[in-house]
C-alpha positions in Angstrom: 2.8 -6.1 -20.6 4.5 -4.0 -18.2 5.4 -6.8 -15.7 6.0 -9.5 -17.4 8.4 -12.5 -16.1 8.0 -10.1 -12.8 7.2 -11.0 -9.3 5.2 -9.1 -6.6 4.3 -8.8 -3.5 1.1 -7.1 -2.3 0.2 -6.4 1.1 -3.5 -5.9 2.1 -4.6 -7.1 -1.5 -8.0 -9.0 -0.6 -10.2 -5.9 -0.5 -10.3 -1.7 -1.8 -6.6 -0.7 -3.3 -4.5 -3.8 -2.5 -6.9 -6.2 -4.8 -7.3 -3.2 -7.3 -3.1 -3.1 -7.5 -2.7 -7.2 -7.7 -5.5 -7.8 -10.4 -3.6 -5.1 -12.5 -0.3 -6.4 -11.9 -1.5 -9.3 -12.8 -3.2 -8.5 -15.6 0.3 -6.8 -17.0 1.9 -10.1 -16.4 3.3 -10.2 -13.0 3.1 -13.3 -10.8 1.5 -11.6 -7.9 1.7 -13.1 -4.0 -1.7 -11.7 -3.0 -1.7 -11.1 1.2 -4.1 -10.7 3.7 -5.5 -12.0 6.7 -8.5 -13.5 5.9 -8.2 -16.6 3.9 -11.4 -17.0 2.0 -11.0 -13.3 0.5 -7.4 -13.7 -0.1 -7.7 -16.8 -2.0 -11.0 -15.5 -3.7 -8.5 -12.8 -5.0 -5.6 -15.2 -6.6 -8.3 -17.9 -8.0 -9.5 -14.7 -9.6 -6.2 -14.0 -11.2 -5.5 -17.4 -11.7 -8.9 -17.9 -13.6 -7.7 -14.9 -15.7 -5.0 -16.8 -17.0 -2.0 -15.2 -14.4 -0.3 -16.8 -12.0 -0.8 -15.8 -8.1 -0.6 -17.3 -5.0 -2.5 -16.1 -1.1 -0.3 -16.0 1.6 -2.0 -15.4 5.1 0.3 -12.8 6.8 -0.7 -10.8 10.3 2.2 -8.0 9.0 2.6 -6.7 13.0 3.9 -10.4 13.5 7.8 -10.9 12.6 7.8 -14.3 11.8 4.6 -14.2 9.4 6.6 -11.7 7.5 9.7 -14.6 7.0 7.0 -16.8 6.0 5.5 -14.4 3.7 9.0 -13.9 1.7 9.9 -17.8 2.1 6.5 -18.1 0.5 7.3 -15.7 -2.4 11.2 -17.1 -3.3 9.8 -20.7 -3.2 7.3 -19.8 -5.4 8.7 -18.0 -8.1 12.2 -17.7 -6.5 12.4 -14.0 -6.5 10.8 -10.5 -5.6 10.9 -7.6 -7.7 8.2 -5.5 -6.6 6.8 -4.6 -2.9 3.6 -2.8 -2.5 3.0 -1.9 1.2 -0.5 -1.8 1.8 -1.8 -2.9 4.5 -3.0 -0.5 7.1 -5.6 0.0 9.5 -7.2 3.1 10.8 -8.1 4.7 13.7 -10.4 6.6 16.0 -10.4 10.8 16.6 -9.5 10.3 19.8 -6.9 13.3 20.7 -4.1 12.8 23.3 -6.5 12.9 26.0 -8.8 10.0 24.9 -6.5 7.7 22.7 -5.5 4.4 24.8 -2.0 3.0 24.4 -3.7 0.0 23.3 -4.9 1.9 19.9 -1.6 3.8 19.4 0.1 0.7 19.3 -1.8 -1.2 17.0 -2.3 1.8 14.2 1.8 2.7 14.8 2.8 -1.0 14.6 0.6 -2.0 11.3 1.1 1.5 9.5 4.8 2.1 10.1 6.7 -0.8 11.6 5.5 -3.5 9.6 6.3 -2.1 6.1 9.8 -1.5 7.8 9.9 -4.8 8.9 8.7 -5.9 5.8 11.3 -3.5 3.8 13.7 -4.5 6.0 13.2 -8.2 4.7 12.5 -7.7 0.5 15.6 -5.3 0.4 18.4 -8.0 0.8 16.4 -10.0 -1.5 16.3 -7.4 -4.2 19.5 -6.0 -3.5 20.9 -9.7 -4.4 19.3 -9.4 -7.3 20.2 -6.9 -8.9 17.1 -4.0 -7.7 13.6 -4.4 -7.4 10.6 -1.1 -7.1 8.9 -0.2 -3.9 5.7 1.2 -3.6 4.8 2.7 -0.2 0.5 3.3 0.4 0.6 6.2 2.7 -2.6 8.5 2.7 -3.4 12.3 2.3 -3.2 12.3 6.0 0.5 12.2 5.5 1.0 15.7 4.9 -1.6 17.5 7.2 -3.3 17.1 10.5 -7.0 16.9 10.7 -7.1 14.0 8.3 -6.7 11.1 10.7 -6.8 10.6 14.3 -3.6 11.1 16.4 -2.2 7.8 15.5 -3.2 7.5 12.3 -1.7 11.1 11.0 1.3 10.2 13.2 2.3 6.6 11.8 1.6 8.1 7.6 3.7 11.5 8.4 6.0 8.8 9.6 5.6 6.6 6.6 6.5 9.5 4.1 10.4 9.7 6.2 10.5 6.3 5.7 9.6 6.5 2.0 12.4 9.1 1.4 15.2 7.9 3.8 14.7 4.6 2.1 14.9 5.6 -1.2 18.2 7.4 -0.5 19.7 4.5 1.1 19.3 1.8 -1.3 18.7 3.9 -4.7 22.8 3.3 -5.7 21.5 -0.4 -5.0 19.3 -0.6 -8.0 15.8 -0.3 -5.9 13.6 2.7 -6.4 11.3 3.3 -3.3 8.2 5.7 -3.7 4.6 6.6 -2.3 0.9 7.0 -2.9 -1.0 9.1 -1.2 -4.6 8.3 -1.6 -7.5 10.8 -0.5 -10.8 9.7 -0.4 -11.2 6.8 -1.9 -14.5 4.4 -2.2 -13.5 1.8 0.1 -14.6 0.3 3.1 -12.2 2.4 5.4 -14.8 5.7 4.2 -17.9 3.8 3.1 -19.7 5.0 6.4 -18.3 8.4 6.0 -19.3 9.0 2.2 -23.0 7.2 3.0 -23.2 10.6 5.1 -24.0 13.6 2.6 -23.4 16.7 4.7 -20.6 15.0 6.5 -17.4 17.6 6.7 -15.1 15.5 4.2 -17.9 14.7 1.5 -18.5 19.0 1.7 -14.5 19.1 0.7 -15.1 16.2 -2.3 -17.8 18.4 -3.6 -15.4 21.4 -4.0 -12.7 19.6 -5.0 -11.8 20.0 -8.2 -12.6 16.0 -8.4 -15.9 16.7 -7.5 -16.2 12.9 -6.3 -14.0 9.8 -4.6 -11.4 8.1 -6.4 -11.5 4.6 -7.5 -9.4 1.7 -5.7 -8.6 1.3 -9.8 -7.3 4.9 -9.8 -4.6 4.4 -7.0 -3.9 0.9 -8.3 -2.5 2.7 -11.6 -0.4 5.3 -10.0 1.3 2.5 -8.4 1.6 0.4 -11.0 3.0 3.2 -12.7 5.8 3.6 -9.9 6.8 -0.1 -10.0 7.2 -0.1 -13.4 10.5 1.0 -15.3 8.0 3.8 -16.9 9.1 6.0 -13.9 12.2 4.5 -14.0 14.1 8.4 -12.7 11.5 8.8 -9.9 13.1 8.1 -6.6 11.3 8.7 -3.3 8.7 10.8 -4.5 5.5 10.8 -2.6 2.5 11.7 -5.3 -1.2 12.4 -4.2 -3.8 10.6 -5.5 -6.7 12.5 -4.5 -8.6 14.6 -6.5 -7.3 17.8 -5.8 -8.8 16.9 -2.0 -5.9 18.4 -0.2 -4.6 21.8 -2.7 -7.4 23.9 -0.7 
């Protein structure tokens, strides 16, 4: 197993491609700190993993709040004294609005749970790996990291964000022993697009069709491509940000 005797941390793992990523990493031995903000589904998650004969604990974490994230990692070392891996996760999206219609309110909120907490967050884990010798990051940016059109204003501005984030990161801390990386998910069957793929001659389910693809991804999909980056299989990949979409965004 893969992560065995390892410990990670999952943000935004009660629902779509955070419980995907922690019931795999759990299933390949790591002791997984499942987090979330609703407590019934995040617990549902680690009893789950629990039940499956890992080990995993639910920690209820609002990421945009500084001292939730000291809790969080308290929560992780006094558990199982250590963190080796970091999957940032948690995310929220947003409306079209353009710059004309978007309220500061909105901006806010997408920029501070897409961009500053997984920095905040970073900012925490890295000392803590560091310490210990290294550790693998695992960023969850989106195909609307690369392009415009994909999000609304905040949204595409807080994921191109999270990609220079990724990569100044990695180049930071890499002599330290921790590899940082990204994801970038296209359209994937979760809640976040379920309205949008229920619509059949909506623009993006045109593009799926004529993707090479031909469909949406799996939350099971993206949890293995970052599974794969947090474990010492890409053990020479260093702040590489790899699309996990299909072929949605090469036309």
């Amino acid at each position: 197993m893969k992560f065995q005797n390892k410990v990670a941390v999952v943000t935004g793992s009660t629902k779509g491609i955070g419980r995907a990523t922690a019931l795999l990493m759990a299933e390949e031995g790591a002791k997984v700190v499942v987090v979330g903000t609703t407590e019934e589904a995040g617990n549902a998650v680690a009893a789950q993993i629990r039940e499956a004969g890992g080990e995993a604990i639910f920690q209820r974490t609002d990421v945009t709040c500084g001292q939730a994230l000291d809790d969080l990692v308290k929560a992780a070392l006094d558990a199982y004294g250590k963190i080796d891996i970091l999957v940032n996760n948690a995310g929220v999206g947003g409306s079209l609005a353009n710059m004309d219609q978007i309220t500061d309110e909105e901006w806010d909120k997408v920029l501070a749970t897409n961009l500053t907490a997984p920095f905040q967050l970073m900012k925490r884990v890295i000392p803590v790996m560091e310490k210990a010798g290294g550790g693998n990051i695992v960023n969850v940016a989106s195909m609307a990291s690369t392009g415009a059109g994909r999000g609304g204003i905040a949204y595409t501005t807080a994921k191109h964000g999270f990609i220079g984030l990724t990569r100044q990161i990695a180049l930071d801390h890499g002599h330290a022993g921790i590899r940082i990386n990204a994801v970038l998910p296209g359209p994937i069957d979760t809640q976040m697009i379920a309205r949008i793929l229920d619509m059949p001659q909506h623009p993006v389910n045109m593009k799926i069709k004529m993707s090479p693809s031909g469909r949406p991804g799996a939350p099971e999909e993206v949890a293995k491509t970052i599974a794969f980056l947090a474990s010492d299989e890409s053990s020479y990949i260093h702040g590489a940000c790899l699309a996990v979409d299909g072929g949605y965004t090469i036309f």
